[in-house]
C-alpha positions as a printed Julia matrix, in Angstrom:
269×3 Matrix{Float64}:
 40.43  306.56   76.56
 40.87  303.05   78.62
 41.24  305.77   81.96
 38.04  307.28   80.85
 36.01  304.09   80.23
 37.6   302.76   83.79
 36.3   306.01   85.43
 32.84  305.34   84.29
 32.55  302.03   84.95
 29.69  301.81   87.26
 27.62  302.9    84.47
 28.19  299.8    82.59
 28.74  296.7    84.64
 27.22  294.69   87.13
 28.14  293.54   90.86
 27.63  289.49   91.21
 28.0   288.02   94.66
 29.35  284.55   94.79
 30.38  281.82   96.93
 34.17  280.82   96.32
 35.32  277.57   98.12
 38.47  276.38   98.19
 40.41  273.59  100.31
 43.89  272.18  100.28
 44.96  268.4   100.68
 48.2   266.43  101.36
 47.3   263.33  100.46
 50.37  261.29  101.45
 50.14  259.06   97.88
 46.37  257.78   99.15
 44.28  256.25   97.18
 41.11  258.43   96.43
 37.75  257.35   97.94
 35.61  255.75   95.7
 32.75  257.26   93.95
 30.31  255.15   96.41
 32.27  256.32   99.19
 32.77  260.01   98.01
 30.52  261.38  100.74
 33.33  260.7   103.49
 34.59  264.28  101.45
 31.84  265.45  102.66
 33.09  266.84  106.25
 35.7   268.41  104.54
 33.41  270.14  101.1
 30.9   271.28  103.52
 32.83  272.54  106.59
 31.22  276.1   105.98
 28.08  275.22  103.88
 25.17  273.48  105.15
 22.52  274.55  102.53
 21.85  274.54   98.93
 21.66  278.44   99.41
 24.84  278.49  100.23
 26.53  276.12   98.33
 29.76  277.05   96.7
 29.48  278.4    93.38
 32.92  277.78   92.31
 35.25  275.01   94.03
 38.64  274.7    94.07
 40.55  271.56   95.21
 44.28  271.38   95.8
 45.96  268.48   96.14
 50.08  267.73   97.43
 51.35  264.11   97.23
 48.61  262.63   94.57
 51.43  259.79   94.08
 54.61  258.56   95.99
 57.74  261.34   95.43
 60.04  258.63   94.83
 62.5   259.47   91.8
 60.82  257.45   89.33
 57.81  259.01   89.77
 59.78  261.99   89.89
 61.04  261.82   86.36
 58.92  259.17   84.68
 55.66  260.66   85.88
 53.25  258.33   84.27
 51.18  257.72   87.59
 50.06  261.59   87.94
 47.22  261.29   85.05
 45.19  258.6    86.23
 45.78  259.13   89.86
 44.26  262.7    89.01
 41.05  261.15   86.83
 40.53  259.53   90.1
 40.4   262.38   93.18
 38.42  264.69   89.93
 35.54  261.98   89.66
 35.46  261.54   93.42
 34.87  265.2    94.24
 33.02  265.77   91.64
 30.61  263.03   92.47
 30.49  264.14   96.09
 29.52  267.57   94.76
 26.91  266.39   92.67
 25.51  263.87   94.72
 25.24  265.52   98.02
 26.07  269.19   97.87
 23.69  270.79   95.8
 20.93  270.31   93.53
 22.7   272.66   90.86
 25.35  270.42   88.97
 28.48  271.35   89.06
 31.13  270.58   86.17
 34.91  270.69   85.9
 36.42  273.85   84.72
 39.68  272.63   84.29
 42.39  270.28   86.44
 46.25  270.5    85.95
 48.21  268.53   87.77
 52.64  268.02   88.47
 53.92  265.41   89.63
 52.29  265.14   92.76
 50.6   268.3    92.56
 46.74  268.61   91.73
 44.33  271.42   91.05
 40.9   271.08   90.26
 38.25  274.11   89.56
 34.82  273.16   89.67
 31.72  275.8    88.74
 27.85  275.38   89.16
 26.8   274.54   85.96
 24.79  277.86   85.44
 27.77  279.91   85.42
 29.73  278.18   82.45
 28.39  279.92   79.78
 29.92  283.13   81.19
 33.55  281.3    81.41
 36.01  282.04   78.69
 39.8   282.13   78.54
 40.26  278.98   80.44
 44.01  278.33   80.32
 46.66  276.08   82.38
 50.19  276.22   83.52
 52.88  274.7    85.89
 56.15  275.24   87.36
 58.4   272.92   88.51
 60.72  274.2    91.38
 62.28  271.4    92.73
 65.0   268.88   92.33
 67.95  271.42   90.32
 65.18  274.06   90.13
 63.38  272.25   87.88
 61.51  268.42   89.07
 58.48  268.76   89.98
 58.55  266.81   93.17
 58.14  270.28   94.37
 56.42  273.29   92.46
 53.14  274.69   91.59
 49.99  274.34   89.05
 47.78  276.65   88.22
 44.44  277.6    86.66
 43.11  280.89   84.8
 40.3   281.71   83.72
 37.51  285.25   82.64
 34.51  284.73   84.7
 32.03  286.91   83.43
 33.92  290.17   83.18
 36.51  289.29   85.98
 39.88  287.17   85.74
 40.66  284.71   88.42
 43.25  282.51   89.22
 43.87  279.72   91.32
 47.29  278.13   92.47
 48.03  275.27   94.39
 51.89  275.03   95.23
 53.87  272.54   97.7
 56.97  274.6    98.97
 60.01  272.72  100.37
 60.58  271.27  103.33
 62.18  270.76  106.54
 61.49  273.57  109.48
 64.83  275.78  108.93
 64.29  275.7   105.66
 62.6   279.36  105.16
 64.7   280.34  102.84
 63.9   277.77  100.69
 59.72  277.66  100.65
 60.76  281.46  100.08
 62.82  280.82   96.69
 60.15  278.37   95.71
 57.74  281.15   96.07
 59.05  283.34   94.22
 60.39  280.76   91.19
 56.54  279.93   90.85
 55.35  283.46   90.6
 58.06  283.63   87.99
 57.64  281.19   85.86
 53.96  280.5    85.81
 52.54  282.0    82.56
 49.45  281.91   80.58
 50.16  281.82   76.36
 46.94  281.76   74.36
 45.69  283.25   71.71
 42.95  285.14   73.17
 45.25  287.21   75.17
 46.47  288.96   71.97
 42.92  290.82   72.25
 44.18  291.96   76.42
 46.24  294.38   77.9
 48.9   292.98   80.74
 45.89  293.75   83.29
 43.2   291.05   81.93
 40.98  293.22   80.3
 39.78  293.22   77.05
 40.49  296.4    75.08
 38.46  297.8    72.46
 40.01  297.19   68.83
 40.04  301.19   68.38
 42.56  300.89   71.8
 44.75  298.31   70.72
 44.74  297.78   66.89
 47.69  296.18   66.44
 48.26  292.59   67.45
 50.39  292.01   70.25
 51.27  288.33   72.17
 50.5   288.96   75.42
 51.63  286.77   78.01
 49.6   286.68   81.31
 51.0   286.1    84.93
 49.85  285.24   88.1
 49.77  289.08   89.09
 47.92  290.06   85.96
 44.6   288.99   87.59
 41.68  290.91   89.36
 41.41  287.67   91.85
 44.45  285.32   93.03
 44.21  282.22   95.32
 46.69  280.72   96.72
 46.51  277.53   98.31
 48.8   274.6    99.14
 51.05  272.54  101.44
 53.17  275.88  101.84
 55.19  274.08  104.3
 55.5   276.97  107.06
 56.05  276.14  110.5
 55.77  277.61  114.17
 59.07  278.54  115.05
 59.69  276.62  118.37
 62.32  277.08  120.73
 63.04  276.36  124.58
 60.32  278.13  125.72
 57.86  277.03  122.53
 57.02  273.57  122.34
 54.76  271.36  120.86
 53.0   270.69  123.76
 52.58  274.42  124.2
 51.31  274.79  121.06
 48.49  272.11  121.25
 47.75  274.37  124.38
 47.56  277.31  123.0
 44.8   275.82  120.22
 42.97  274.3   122.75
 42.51  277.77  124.27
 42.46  279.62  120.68
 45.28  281.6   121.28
 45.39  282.31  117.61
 47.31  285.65  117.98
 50.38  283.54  119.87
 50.83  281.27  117.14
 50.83  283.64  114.57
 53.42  285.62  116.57
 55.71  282.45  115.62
 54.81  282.03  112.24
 57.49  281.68  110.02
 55.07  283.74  107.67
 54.84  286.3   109.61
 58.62  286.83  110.05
């Protein structure tokens, strides 16, 4: 039956275009701007938007380094709350003061440590948001601290399931192996747990009660979406050797030798 109804789909739903933003920060522990001062975000919110028309209608901010990584901060991590309260009313008053004349209002934020994630949504569109649901993972110091790691946001979006992520991998430029592993732990252990799942299959879609009549407790994942976004200080490098430098590499962007520099990204490879 759920192959049938999937087959004939076109007969009962609707295509929505809409504008997804999203942008990635480290912060190095900065103070956020000001809400007077919030429209020096602006350069950065509206890199690809100049018009109301084409203002996002969904936003998502990731942040790395939201407070100092020193180990009390580390393991205490009682500066990561209000330091997030902060950066959320700063972008959300540059939205709402100077990127559109829709309001937009926070979806949800989750932050780790130093890691941030805020989801922002025209106002309009939040009576068709349900399932909203937060997680994080923690990756770094014995597998675990959160100095490095990831946080992430779910949510149903009129009939469609989205998710963000915004991760900060580890560091140091030999050290592939390790953003690698740090991937992979964050895939693993990031899971949504709500109630409303029981009502879902593993894919994000809502069964009918004839389909699925027992309860179940469904736990979703990052791949169980129709959307993912991944964003982040990822920590990748251009691999540079004797005949690679830095210097070339500033050349090569001055010229927009894109496809050279992605030949030596250690994404790529």
């Amino acid at each position: 039956m759920a192959q049938k109804l999937h087959l004939r789909a076109s007969e009962f739903t609707e295509i929505k275009d809409m504008v997804l933003w999203t942008g990635t920060f480290n912060v190095n522990a900065k103070k956020p701007v000001s809400i007077a001062e919030s429209a020096k975000l602006l350069s950065w919110l509206r890199a690809t938007h100049e018009n109301d028309q084409l203002s996002p209608d969904i936003v998502a901010v990731g942040f790395q380094e939201i407070v100092d990584l020193n180990a009390v901060n580390v393991v205490v991590n009682n500066m990561s709350g209000p330091r997030s309260a902060q950066w959320e009313e700063s972008i959300l008053a540059a939205l709402n003061t100077h990127m559109s004349d829709q309001a937009y209002e926070v979806v949800l934020h989750k932050h780790l440590v130093g890691i941030l994630l805020l989801v922002f949504v025209k106002r309009n569109h939040l009576p068709f948001i349900t399932d909203v649901v937060g997680s994080t993972a923690g990756v770094g110091i014995m597998g675990m601290m959160g100095n490095k790691g990831g946080v992430a946001v779910r949510m149903t979006l009129y009939d469609s399931t989205i998710v963000f992520v915004c991760s900060h991998l580890a560091a140091h430029t030999h050290n592939v192996a390790g953003r690698n592993a740090d991937f992979a732990n964050i895939l693993a252990k990031i899971e949504f747990r709500d109630s409303v799942f029981d009502e879902m299959n593993p894919s994000g879609f809502v069964l009918f009660s004839i389909l699925s009549p027992e309860p179940t407790d469904h736990v979703l994942s990052i791949h169980s979406h129709d959307f993912i976004f991944w964003l982040g200080d990822l920590n990748y490098r251009l691999v540079e050797d004797a005949n690679f430098t830095v210097e070339d590499c500033f050349a090569h962007l001055d010229k927009h030798n894109l496809e050279v520099l992605l030949a030596r990204d250690q994404v790529q490879r």
